[in-house]
C-alpha positions as CSV (number, residue, x, y, z in Angstrom):
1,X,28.8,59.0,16.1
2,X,26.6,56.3,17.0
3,X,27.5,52.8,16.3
4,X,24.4,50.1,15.9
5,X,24.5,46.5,16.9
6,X,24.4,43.9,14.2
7,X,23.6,39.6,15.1
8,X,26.3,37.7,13.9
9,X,23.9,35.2,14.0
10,X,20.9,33.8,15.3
11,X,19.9,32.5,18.1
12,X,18.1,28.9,18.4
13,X,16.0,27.7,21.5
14,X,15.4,24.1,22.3
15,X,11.5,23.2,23.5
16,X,13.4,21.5,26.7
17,X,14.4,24.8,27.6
18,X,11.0,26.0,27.9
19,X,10.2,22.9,29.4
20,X,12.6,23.5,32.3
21,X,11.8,27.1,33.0
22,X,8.6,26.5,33.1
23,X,8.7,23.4,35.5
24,X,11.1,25.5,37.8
25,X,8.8,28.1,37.7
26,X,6.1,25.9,38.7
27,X,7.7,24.2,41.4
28,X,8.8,27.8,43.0
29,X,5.5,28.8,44.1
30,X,4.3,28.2,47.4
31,X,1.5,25.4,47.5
32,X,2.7,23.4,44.7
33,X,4.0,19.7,45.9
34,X,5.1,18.6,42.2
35,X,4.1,18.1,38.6
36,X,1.8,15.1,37.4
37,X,2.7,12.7,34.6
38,X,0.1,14.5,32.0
39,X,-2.9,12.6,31.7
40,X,-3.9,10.4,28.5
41,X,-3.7,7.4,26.2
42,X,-0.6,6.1,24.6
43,X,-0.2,9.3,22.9
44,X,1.0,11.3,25.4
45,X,4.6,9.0,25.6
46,X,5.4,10.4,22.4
47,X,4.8,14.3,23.4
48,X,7.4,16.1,24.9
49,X,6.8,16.8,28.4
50,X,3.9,14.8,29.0
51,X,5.9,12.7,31.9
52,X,7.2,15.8,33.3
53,X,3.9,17.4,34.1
54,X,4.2,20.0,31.2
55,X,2.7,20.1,27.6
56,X,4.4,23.3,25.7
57,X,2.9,24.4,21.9
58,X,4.8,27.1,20.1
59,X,2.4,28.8,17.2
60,X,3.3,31.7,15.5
61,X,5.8,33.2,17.8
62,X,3.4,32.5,21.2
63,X,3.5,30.0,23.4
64,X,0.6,27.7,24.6
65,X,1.7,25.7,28.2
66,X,-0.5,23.5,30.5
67,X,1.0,22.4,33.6
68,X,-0.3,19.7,35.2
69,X,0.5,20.0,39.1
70,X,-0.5,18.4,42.6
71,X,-0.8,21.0,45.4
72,X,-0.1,20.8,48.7
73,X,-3.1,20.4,51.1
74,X,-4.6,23.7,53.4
75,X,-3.6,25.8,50.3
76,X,-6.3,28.0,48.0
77,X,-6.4,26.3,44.8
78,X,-7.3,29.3,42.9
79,X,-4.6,31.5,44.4
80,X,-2.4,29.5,43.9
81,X,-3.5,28.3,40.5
82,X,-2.9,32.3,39.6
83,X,0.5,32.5,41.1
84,X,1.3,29.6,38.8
85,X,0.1,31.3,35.3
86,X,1.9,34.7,36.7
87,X,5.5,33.2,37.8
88,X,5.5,30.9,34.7
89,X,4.7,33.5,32.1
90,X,6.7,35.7,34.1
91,X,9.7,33.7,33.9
92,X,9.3,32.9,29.7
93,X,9.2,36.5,29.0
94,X,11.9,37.9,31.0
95,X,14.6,34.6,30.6
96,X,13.5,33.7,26.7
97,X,11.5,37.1,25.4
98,X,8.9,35.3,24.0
99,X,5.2,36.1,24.4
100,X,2.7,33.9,26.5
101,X,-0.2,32.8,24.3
102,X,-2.2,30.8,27.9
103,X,-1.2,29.2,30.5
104,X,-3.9,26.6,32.2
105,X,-3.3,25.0,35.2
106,X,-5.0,21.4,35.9
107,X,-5.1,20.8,39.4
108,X,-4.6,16.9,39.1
109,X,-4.4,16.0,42.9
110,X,-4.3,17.7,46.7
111,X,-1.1,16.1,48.1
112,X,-2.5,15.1,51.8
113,X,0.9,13.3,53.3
């Protein structure tokens, strides 16, 4: 006899959550320095995110992210642009089981000091 697993309830995820794995996951890979302050008008104070280097859309069960980063200098931007999208959607599907609609990186700065 088999017995089947039934939710008691359900399960509710705040957009900071995302917000945090994605900035740790960020922040892990080699060449990255830190996040920049998403650019824009006055606009962007009332987005979440925005000063944390991060804008996150959820549409229809996918979600959207650009990070916003500085990297450090003597590293390959595109490499290291890649590793970004792969740790970042890495980390959202395997911690949250949600699926990755993009991930763009804007390389905002080359950290020289």
């Amino acid at each position: 006899m088999s017995e089947t697993y039934q939710p008691t309830g359900k399960t509710t995820l705040s957009p900071d959550v995302l917000l945090t794995i994605a900035k740790m996951a960020a922040l892990s890979v080699e060449g990255v320095a830190r996040l920049a302050p998403v650019p824009g008008g006055f606009g962007r104070f009332f987005r979440r995110g925005a000063n944390e280097g991060v804008q996150i859309k959820v549409e229809d069960g996918l979600v959207y992210l650009d990070l916003f980063v500085i990297l450090q200098k003597d590293v390959n931007v595109r490499d290291a642009s890649r590793n970004i999208q792969q740790q970042v959607a890495r980390a959202i599907e395997e911690m949250v089981g949600m699926d990755i609609g993009h991930v763009n990186i804007h390389v905002e700065d080359i950290d020289y000091v």
